[in-house]
N, C-alpha and C positions, 0 to 999 in steps of 0.2 A: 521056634514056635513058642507061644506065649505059656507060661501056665497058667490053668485053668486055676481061679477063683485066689490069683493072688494079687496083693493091691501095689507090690513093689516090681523097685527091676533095680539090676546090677550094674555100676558105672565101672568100667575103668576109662584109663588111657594107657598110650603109644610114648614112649621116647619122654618131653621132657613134659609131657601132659598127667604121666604117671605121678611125676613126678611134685605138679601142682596139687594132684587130689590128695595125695598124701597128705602135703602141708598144711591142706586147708581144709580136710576131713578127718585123718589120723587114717584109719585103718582101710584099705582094699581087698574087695571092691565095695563102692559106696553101694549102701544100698539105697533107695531111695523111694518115698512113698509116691505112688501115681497111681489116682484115681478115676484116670480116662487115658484113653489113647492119646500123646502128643507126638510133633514131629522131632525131628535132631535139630532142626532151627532151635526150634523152641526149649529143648533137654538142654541145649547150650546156654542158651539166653538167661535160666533158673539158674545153671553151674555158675554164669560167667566165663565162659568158655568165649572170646573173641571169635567170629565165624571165619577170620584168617587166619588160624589157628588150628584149622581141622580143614582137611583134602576130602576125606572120608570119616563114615561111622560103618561100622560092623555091627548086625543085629544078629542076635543067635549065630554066630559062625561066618557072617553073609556080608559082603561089602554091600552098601545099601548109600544112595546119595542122601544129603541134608534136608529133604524133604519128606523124605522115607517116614510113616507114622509106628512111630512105638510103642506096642503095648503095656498093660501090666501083667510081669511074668516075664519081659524079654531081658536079654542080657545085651548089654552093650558097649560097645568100647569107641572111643573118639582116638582117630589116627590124625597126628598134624603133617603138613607137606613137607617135601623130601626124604617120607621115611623111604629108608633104601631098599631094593632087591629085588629081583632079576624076573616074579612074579608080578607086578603090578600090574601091565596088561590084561595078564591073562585070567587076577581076580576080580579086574573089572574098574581098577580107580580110574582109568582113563575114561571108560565111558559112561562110569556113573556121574558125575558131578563137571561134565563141560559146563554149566551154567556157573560155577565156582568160578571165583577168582584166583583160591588159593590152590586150586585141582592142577596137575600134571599137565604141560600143553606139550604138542611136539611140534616144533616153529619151525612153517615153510623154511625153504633154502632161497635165498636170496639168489638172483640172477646176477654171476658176477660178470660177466660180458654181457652186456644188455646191447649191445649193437648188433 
């Protein structure tokens, strides 16, 4: 949930996305000024954040697809694809971002006797 009457929100990332902000902001988490609500397309496209690059965002705590609008006051983190672990499911990256490219697929089983 946003806070009230503030103009900022808090960036990180996942894996080796942490590890870009660092480089190219010095300290985490980025804070960063925002003056209206935008989406995570768009939070990315200011970072430079490639959108194949990111599976998922987390808003306040909450796996949320790249269309998701973020406030100011929200916290946010960019997860890139293949991060690992036995949750994903069940926090929701499969069903938030089918419209991704870079999002989790689980690929039908090929019919190996097709006669």
């Amino acid at each position: 949930m946003a806070e009230e009457g503030k103009k900022t929100i808090e960036v990180r990332g996942f894996l080796h996305l942490d590890k870009t902000f660092r480089e190219k902001y010095g300290k985490i988490p980025l804070v960063y000024n925002l003056e209206k609500p935008i989406t995570g397309i768009e939070l990315a496209k200011m970072l430079e954040v490639p959108q194949e690059e990111i599976e998922v965002i987390f808003v306040n705590g909450f796996v949320q697809s790249l269309d998701y609008t973020i406030h100011p006051g929200d916290r946010v983190a960019f997860l890139p694809p293949g991060c690992p672990g036995p949750y994903r499911i069940a926090l929701g990256f499969y069903g938030k971002n089918q419209d991704n490219e870079a999002n989790f697929r689980i690929k039908a089983k090929k019919d190996e006797n097709p006669g």
